[in-house]
MDAnalysis code that builds the backbone (N, CA, C; Angstrom):
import MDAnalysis as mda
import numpy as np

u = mda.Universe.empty(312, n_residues=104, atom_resindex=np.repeat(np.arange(104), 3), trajectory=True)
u.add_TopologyAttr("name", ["N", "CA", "C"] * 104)
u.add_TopologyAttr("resid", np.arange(1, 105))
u.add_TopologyAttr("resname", ["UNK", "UNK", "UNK", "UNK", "UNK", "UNK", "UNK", "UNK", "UNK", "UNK", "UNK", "UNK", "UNK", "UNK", "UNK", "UNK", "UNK", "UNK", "UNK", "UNK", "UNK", "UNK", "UNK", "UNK", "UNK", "UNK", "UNK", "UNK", "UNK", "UNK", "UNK", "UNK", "UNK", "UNK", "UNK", "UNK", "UNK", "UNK", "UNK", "UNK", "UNK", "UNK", "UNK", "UNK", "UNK", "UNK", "UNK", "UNK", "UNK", "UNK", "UNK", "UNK", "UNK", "UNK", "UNK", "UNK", "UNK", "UNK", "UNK", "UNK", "UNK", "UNK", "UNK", "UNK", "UNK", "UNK", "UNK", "UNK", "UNK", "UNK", "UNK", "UNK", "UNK", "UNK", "UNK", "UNK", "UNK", "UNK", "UNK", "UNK", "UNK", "UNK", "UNK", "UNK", "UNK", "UNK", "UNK", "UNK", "UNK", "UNK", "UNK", "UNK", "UNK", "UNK", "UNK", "UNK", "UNK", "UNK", "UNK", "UNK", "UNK", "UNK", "UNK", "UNK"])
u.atoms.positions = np.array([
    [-46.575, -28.876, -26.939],
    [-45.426, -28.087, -26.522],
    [-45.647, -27.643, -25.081],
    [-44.482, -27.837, -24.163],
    [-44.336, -27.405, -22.921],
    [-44.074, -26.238, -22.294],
    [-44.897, -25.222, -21.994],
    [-44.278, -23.938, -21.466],
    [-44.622, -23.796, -20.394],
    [-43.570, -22.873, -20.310],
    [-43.748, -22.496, -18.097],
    [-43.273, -21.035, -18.801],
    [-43.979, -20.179, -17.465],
    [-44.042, -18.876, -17.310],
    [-42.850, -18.665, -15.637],
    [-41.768, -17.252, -16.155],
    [-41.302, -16.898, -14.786],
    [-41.309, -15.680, -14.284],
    [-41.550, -15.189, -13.514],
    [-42.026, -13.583, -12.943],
    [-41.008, -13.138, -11.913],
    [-39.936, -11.741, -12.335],
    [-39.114, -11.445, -11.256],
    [-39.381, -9.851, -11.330],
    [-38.693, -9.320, -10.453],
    [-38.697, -7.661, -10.570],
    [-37.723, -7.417, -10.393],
    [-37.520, -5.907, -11.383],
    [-36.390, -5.191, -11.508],
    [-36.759, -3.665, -11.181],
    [-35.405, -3.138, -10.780],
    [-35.564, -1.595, -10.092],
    [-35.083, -0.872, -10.886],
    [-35.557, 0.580, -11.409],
    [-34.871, 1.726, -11.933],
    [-34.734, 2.746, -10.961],
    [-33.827, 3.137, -10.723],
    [-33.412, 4.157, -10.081],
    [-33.718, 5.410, -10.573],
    [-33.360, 5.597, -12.072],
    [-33.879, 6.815, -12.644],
    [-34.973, 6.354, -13.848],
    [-35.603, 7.753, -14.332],
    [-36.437, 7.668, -15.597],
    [-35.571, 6.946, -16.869],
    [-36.123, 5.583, -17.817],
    [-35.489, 5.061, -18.447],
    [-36.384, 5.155, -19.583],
    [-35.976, 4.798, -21.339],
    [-36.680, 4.574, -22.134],
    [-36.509, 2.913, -22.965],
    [-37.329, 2.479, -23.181],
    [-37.102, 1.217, -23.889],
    [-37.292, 1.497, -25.592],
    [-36.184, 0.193, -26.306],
    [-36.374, 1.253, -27.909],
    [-37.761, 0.505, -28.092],
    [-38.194, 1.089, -29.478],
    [-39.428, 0.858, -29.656],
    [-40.463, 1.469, -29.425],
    [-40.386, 2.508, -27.612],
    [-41.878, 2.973, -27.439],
    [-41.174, 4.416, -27.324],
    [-42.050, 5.337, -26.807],
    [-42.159, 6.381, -26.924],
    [-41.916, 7.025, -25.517],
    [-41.346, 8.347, -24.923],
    [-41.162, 8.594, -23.664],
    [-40.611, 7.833, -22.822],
    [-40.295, 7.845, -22.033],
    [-39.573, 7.748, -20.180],
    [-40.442, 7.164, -19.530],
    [-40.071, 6.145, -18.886],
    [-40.843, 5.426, -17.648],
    [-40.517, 5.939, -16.641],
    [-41.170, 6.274, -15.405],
    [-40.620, 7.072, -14.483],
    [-39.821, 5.253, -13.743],
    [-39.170, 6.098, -12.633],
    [-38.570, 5.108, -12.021],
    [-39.084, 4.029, -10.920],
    [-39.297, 2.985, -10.467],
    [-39.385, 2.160, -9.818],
    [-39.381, 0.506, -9.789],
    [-40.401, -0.155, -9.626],
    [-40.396, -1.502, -9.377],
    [-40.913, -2.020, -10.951],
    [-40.626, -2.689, -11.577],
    [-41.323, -3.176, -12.923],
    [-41.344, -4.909, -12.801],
    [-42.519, -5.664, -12.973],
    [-42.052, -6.947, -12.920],
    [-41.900, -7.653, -14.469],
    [-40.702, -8.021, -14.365],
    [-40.853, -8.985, -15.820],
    [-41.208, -10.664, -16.107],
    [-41.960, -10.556, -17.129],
    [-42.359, -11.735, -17.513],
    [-41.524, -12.759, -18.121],
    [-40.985, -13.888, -18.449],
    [-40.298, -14.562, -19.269],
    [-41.076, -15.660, -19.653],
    [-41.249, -15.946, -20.972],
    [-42.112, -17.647, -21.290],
    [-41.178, -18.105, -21.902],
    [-40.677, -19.810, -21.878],
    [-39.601, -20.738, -22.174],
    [-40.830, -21.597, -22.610],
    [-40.065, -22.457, -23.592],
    [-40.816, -23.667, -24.224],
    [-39.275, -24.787, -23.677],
    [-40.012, -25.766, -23.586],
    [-39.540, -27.226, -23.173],
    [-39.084, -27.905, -24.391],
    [-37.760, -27.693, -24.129],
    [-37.118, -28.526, -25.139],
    [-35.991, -30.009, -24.833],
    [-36.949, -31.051, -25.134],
    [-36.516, -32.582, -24.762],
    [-35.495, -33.262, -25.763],
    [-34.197, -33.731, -25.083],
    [-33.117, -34.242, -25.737],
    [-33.714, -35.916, -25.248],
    [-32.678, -36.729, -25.314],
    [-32.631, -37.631, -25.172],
    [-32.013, -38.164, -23.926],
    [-31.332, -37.621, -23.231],
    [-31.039, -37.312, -22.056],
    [-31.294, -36.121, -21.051],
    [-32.073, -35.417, -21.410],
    [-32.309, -34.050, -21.054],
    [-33.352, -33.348, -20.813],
    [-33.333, -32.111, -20.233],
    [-34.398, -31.171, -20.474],
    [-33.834, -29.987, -20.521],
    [-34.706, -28.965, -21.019],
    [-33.772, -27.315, -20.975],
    [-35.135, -26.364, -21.570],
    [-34.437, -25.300, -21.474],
    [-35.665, -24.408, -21.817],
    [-35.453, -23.455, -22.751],
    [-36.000, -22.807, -23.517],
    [-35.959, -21.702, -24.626],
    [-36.959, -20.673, -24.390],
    [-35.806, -20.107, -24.243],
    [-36.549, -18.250, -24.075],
    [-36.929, -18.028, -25.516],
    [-38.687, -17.802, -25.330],
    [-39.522, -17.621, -26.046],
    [-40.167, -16.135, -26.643],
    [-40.105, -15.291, -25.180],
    [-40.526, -14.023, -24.950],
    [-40.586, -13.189, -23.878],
    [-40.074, -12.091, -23.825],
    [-39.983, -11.537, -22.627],
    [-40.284, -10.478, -22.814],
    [-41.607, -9.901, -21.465],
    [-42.126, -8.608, -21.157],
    [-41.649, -8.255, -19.986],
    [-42.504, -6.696, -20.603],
    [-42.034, -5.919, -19.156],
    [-43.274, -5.245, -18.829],
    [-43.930, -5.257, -17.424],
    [-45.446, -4.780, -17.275],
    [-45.046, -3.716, -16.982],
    [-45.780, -2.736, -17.602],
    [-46.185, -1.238, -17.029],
    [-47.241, -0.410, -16.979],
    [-47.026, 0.082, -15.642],
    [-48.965, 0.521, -14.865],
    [-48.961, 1.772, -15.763],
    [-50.184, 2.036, -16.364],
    [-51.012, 3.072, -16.838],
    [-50.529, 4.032, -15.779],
    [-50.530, 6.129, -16.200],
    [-49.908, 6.829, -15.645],
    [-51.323, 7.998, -16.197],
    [-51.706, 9.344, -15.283],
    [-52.730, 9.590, -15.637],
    [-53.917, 9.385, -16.248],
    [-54.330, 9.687, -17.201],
    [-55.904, 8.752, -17.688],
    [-55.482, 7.940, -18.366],
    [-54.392, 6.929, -17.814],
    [-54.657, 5.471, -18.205],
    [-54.590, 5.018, -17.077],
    [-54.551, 5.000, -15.778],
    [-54.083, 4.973, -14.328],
    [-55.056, 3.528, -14.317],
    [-54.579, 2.146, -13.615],
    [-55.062, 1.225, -13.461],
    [-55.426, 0.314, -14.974],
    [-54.620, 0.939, -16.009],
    [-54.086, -0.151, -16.845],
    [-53.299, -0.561, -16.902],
    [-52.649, -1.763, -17.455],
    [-51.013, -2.563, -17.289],
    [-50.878, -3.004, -18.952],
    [-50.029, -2.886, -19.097],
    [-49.569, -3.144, -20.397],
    [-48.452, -4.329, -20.424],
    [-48.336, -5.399, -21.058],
    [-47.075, -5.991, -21.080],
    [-46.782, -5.896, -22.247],
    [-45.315, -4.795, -22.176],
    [-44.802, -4.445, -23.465],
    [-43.240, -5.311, -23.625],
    [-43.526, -5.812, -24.889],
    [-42.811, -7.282, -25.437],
    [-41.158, -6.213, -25.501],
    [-40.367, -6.783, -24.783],
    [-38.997, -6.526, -25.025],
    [-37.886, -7.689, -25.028],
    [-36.838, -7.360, -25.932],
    [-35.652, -8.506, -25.922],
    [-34.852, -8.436, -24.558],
    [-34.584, -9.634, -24.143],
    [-33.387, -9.876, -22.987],
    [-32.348, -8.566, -23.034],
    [-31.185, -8.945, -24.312],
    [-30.208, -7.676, -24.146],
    [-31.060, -6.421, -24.225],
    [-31.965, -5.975, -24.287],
    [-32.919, -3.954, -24.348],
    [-33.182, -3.836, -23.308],
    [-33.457, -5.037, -22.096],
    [-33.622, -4.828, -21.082],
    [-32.203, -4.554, -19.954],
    [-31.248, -5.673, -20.237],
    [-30.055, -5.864, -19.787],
    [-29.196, -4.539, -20.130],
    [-29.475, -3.976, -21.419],
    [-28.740, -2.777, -21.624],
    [-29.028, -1.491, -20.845],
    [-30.970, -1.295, -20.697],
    [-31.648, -0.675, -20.110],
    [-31.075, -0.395, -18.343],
    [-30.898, -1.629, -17.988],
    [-30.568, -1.918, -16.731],
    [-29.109, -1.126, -16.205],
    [-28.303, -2.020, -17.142],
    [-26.609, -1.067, -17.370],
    [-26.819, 0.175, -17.410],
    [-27.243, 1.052, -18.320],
    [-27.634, 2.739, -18.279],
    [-28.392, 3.232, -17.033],
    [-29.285, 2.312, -16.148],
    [-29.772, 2.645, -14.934],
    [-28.365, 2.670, -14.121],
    [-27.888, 1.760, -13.781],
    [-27.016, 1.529, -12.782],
    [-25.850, 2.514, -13.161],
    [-25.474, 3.260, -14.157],
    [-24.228, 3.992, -14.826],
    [-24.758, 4.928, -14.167],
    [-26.144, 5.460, -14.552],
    [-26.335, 6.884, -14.108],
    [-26.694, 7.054, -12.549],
    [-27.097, 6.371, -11.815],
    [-26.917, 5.851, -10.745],
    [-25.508, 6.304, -9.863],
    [-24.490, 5.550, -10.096],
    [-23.503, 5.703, -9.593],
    [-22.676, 7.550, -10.358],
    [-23.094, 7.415, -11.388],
    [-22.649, 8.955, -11.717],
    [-23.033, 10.305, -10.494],
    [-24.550, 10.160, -10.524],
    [-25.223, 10.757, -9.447],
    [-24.610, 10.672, -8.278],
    [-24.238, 9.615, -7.742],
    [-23.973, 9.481, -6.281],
    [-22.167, 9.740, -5.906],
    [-21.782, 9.700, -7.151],
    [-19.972, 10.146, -7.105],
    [-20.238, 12.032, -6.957],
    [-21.296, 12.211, -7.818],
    [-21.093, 13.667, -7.971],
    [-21.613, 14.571, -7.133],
    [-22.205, 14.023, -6.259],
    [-22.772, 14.407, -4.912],
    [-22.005, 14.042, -3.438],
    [-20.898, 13.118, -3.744],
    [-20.209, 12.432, -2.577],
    [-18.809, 14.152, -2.555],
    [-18.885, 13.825, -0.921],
    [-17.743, 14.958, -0.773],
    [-16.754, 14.433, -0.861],
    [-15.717, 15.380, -0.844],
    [-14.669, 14.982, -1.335],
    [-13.641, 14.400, -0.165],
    [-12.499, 13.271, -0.569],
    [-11.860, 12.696, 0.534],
    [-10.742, 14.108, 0.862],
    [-10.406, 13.332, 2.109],
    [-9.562, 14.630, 2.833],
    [-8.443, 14.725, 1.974],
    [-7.906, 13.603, 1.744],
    [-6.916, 13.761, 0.665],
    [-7.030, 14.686, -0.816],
    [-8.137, 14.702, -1.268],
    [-8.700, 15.540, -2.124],
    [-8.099, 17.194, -1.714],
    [-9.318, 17.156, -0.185],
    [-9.233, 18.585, -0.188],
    [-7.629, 19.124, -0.272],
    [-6.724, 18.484, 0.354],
    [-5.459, 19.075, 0.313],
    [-4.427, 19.364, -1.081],
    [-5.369, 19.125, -1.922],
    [-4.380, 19.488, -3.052],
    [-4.892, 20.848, -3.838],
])
């Protein structure tokens, strides 16, 4: 069986939780893992998402451990959506108001 490994990073803007574990990740850079297995047609090639992590650095006395904790595509994708919601919530509710605003 054929596998390839792919490595990208994703940003949180704010503290997020993934289901499954326990507490809040604080916010920043996280890189995720993806492994695909090689799946051969007869004309073809393609790949199957096998498993996907998400590394995260040890935080006080675990400081300089990494964990790759196994999460599904959509927990992450959903994870992501609730970053970016609260995100833009924050930044509407802090934006002043248009002049048109003030006049009413």
């Amino acid at each position: 069986m054929n596998m390839r490994s792919t490595r990208s990073t994703v940003t949180f803007s704010n503290p997020f939780a993934l289901p499954g574990y326990p507490g809040n990740l604080p916010p920043g850079d996280y890189e995720v893992l993806v492994e695909e297995e090689l799946l051969q047609g007869p004309s073809f090639e393609a790949y199957r998402r096998t498993a996907t992590y998400l590394t995260v650095r040890g935080r006080g006395g675990h400081a300089g451990r990494t964990e790759l904790r196994p999460i599904s595509n959509s927990d992450l994708k959903e994870a992501l959506s609730r970053d970016r919601a609260a995100t833009e919530k924050n930044n509407h509710g802090e934006a002043a108001p248009s002049p048109q605003e003030d006049l009413k």
